[in-house]
C-alpha positions as CSV (number, residue, x, y, z in Angstrom):
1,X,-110.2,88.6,-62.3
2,X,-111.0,90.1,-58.9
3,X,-111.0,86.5,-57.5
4,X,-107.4,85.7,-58.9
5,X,-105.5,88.9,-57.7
6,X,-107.6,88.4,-54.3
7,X,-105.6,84.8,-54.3
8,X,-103.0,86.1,-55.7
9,X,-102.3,88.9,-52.7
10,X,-103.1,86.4,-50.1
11,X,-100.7,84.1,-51.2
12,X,-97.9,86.9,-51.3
13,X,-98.9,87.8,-47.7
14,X,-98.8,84.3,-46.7
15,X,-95.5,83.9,-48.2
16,X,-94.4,87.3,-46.4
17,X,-95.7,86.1,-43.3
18,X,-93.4,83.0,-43.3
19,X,-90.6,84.6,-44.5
20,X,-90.7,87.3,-41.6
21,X,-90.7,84.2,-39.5
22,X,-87.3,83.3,-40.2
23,X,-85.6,81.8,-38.4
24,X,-87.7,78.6,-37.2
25,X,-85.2,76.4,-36.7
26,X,-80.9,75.8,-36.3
27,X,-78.7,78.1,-38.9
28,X,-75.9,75.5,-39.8
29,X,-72.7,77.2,-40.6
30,X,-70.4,75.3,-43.0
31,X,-67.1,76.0,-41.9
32,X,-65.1,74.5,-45.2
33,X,-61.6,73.5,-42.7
34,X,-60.6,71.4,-39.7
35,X,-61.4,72.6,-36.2
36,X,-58.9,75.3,-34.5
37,X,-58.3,77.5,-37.4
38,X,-58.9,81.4,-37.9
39,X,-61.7,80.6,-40.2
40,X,-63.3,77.8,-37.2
41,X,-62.2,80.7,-34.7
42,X,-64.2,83.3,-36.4
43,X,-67.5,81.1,-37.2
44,X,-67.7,80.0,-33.2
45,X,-67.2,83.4,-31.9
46,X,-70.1,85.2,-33.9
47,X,-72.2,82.3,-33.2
48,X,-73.5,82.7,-29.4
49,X,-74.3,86.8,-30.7
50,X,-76.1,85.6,-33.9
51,X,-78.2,83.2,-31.6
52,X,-79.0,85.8,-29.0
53,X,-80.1,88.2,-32.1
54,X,-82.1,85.6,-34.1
55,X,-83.5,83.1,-30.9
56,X,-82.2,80.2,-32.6
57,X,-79.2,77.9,-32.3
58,X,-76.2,78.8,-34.5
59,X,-74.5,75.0,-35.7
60,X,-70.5,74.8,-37.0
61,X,-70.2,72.0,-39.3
62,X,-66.5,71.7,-40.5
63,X,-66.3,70.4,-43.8
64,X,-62.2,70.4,-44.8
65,X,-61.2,68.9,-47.8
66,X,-59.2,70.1,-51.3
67,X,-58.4,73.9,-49.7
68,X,-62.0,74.5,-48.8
69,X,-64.0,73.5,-52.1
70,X,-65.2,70.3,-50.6
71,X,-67.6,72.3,-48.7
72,X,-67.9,75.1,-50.6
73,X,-69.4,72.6,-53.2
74,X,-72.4,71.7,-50.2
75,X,-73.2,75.1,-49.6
76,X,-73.9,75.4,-53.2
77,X,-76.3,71.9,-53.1
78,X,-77.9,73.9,-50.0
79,X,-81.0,75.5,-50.3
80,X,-81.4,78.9,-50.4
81,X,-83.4,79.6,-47.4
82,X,-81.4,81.3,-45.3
83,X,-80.4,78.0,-42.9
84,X,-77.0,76.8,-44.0
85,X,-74.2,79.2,-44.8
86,X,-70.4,79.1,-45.1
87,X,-67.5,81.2,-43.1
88,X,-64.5,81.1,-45.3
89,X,-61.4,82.4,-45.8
90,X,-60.1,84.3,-49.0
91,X,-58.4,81.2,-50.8
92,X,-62.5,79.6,-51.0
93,X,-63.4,83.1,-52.6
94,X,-60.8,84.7,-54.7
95,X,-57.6,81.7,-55.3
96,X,-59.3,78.5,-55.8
97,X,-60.9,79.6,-59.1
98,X,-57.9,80.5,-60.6
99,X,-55.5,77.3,-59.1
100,X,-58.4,74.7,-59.2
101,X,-59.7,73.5,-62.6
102,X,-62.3,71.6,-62.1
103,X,-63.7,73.6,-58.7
104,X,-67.5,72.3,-57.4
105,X,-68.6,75.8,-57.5
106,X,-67.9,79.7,-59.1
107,X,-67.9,81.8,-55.7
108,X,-69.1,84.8,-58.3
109,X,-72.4,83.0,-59.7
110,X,-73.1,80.7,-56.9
111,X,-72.9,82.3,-53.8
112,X,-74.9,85.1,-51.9
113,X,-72.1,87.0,-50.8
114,X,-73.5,88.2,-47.5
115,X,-70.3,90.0,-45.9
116,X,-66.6,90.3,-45.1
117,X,-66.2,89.3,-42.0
118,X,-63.0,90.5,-40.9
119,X,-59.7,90.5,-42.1
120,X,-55.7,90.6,-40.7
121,X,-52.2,91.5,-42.4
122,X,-50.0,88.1,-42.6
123,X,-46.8,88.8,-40.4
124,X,-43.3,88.1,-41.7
125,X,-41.9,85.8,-38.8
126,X,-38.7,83.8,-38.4
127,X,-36.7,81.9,-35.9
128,X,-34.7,84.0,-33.2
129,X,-31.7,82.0,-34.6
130,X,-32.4,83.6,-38.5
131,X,-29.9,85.4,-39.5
132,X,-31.2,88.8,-40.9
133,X,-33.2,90.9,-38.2
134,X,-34.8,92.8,-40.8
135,X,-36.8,93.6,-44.4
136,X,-33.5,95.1,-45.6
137,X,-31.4,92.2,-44.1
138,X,-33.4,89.5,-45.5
139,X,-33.3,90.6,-49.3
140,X,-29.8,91.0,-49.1
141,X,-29.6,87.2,-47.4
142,X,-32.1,86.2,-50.5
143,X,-29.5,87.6,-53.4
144,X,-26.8,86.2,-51.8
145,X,-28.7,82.8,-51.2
146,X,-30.8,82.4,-54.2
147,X,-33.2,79.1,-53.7
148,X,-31.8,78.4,-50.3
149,X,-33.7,80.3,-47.7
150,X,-37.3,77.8,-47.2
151,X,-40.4,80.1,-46.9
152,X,-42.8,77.9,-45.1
153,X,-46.9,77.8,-45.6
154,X,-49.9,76.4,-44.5
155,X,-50.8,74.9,-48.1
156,X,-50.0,75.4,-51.7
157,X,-52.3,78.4,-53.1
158,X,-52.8,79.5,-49.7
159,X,-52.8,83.4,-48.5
160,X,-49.1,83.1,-47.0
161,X,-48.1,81.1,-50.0
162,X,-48.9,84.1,-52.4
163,X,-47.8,86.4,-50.6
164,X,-44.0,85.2,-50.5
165,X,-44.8,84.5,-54.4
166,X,-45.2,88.5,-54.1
167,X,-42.8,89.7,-51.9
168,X,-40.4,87.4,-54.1
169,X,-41.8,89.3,-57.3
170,X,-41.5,92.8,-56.0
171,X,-38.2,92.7,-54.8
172,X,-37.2,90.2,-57.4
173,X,-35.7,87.7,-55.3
174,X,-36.8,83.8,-54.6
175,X,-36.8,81.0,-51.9
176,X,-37.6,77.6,-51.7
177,X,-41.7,76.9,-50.6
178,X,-42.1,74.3,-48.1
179,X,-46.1,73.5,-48.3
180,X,-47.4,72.2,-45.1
181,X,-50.8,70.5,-44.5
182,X,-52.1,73.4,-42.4
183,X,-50.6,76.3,-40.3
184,X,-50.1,74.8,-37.5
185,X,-47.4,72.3,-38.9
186,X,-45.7,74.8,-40.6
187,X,-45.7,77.1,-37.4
188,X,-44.0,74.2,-35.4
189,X,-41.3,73.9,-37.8
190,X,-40.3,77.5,-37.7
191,X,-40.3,77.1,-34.0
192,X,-38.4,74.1,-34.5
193,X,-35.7,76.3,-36.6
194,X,-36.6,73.7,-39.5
195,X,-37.7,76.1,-41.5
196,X,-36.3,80.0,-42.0
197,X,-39.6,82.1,-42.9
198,X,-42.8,82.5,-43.7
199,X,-46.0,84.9,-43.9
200,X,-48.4,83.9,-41.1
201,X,-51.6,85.4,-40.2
202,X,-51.2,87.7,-37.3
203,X,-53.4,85.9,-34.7
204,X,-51.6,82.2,-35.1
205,X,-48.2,83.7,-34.4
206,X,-48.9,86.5,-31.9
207,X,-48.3,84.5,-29.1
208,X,-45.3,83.2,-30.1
209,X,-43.7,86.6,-30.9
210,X,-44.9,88.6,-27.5
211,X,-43.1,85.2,-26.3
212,X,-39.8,85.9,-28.0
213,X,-40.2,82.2,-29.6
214,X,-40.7,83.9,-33.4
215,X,-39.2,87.2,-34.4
216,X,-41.5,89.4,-36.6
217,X,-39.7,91.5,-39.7
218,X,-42.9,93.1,-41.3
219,X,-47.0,93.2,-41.7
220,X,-48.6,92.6,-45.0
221,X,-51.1,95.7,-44.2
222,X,-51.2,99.4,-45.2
223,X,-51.0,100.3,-41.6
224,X,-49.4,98.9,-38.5
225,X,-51.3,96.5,-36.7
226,X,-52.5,97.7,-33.5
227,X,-51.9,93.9,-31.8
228,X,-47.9,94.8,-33.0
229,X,-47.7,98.6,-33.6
230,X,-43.6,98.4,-33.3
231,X,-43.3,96.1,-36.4
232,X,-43.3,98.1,-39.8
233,X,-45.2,97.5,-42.5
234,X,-43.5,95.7,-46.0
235,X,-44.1,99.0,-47.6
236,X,-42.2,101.3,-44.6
237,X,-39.5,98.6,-45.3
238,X,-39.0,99.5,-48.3
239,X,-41.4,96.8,-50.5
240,X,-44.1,98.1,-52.0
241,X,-47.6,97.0,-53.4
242,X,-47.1,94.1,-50.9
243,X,-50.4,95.1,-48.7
244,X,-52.2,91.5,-48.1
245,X,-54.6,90.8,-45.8
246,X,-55.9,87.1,-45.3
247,X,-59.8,87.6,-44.8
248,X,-63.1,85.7,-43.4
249,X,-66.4,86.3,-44.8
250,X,-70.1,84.8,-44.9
251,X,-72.4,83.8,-47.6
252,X,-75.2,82.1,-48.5
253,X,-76.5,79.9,-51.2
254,X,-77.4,81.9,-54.3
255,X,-81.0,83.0,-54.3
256,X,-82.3,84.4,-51.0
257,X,-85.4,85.8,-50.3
258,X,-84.6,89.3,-49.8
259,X,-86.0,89.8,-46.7
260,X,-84.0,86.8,-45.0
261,X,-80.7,87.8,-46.9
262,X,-81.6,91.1,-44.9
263,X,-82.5,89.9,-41.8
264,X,-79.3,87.3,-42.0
265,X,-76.8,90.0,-42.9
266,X,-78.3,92.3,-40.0
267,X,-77.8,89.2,-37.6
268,X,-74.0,88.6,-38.6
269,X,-73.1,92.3,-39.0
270,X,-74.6,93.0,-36.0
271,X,-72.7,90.0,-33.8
272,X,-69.5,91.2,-35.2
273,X,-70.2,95.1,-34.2
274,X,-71.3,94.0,-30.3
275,X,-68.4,95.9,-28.2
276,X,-67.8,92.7,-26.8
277,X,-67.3,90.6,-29.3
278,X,-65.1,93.2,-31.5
279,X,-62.9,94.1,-28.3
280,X,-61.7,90.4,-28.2
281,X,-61.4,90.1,-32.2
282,X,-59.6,93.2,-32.2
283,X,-57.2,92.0,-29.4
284,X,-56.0,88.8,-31.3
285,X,-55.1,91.0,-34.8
286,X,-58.4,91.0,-36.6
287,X,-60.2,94.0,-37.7
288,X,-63.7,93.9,-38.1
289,X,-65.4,94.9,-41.6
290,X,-69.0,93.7,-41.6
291,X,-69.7,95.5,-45.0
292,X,-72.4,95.6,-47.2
293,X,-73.0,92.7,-49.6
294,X,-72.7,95.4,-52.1
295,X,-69.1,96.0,-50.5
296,X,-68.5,92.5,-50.5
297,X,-69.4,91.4,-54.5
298,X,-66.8,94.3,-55.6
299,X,-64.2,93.7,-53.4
300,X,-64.5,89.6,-54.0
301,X,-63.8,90.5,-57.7
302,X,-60.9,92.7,-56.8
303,X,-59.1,90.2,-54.9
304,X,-59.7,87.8,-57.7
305,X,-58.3,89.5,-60.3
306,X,-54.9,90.5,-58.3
307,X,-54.3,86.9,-56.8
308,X,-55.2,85.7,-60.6
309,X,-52.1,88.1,-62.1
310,X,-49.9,87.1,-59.1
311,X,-50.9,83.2,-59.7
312,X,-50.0,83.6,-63.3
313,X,-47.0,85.8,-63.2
314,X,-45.4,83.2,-60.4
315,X,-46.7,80.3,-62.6
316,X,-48.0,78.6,-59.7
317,X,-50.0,75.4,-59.7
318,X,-51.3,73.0,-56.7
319,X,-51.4,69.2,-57.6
């Protein structure tokens, strides 16, 4: 008996020992979208600070395909040993399980939700040559124009596409959705005047507003943003329970060992803190969470259970 817990210990110190090791080799993140998005953007900035903190190389691997689940569905095959995680956006976490029937993988069950990275109110932009200047404006323009004013996105089921589905609940209006294949398409058509408005994430458009090429009427948050404090919110314009942010997080492949999960979270948490780092975030619209993955399990089912009602009420679908 003596002999077998004597075995027994050794081999939990051993396993201890190699587990306080971690990392020994690259930490591939799985970024589940084509190069030069906020999600990419995110993933390659923390990446240099995680590899100064851990002492080993930090990999982006951009996996797009079907709004993220492509490589959602390989970070699930991963094993859970702390050297391939994801940096995804909100839609791979709380809408694709409600618009996607047959998804690769249940973000809830899953995943090691390690932490929200950061997060940023979408911005209600339009053309200088739009015709209403404002909130106000613009829902009076809607009555009077039912199914005539295009509200342009980056995809079908993505964050700006539900949040016009919920601007056009709460003030009971409606437009005309004009998916795009990405932002970026959809941002050239509303410089283009091809297209009259649409619910951007701050840091895509910023540019283009500062340059007077896109006029912004409102932010999704419950606060100004700092990068545009003389734009009012949706809700000091009048629409209310429209507070959206579109939001980055980490996580893992379900089943960790503790002490890696630990050691992993500290490393990304820590990357996104450094002054630096969070000085430059903060200067293109992002505001840096790095919660808990406590914080981050709660909050994942929140978001899933209001873009589920707002899904439902709009009866939307994606092909």
């Amino acid at each position: 008996m003596k002999k077998f817990l004597s075995t027994l210990l050794m081999g939990m110190a051993l396993s201890g020992a190699a587990y306080a090791e971690y990392p020994e080799k690259p930490i591939t993140a799985i970024v589940p979208f084509p190069p030069g998005g906020s999600t990419d953007a995110i993933a390659r900035a923390i990446g240099p600070k995680i590899t100064q903190k851990l002492g080993q190389p930090f990999v982006v691997e951009n996996r797009p395909g079907a709004t993220g689940a492509i490589g959602a569905g390989m970070l699930k095959r991963a094993a859970p040993d702390g050297y391939t995680i994801m940096v995804a956006s909100i839609g791979v976490y709380a809408v694709n399980p409600v618009l996607q029937k047959s998804l690769p993988y249940d973000p809830s069950k899953d995943f090691d939700l390690l932490t929200v990275a950061v997060r940023a109110p979408n911005v209600l932009v339009a053309p200088p040559s739009f015709a209403p200047n404002n909130v106000a404006e613009l829902i009076a323009y809607l009555k009077k124009n039912p199914e005539k004013v295009t509200f342009a996105s980056s995809g079908a089921g993505s964050s700006d596409h539900l949040t016009a589905a919920l601007f056009w609940q709460q003030t009971k209006t409606n437009g005309i959705h004009v998916p795009y294949k990405g932002g970026a398409p959809a941002i050239t058509d509303l410089l283009g005047g091809h297209a009259d408005v649409s619910f951007q994430n701050i840091n895509v458009v910023l540019n283009h507003i500062k340059a007077g090429k896109l006029k912004a009427l409102a932010v999704t948050g419950d606060k100004r943003a700092a990068a545009l404090p003389q734009v009012p919110t949706l809700a000091e314009a009048g629409v209310k329970n429209v507070d959206v942010y579109s939001w980055q997080a980490v996580a893992a492949p379900k089943g960790l060992p503790v002490n890696v999960k630990t050691k992993l979270h500290d490393a990304i948490v820590g990357a996104l803190n450094d002054p630096e780092l969070k000085a430059k975030l903060t200067e293109q619209g992002f505001e840096v969470v790095a919660n808990s993955s406590e914080e981050f399990v709660k909050f994942q089912a929140q978001e899933l259970g209001r873009w589920r009602t707002v899904i439902e009420t709009g009866k939307i679908e994606v092909e």
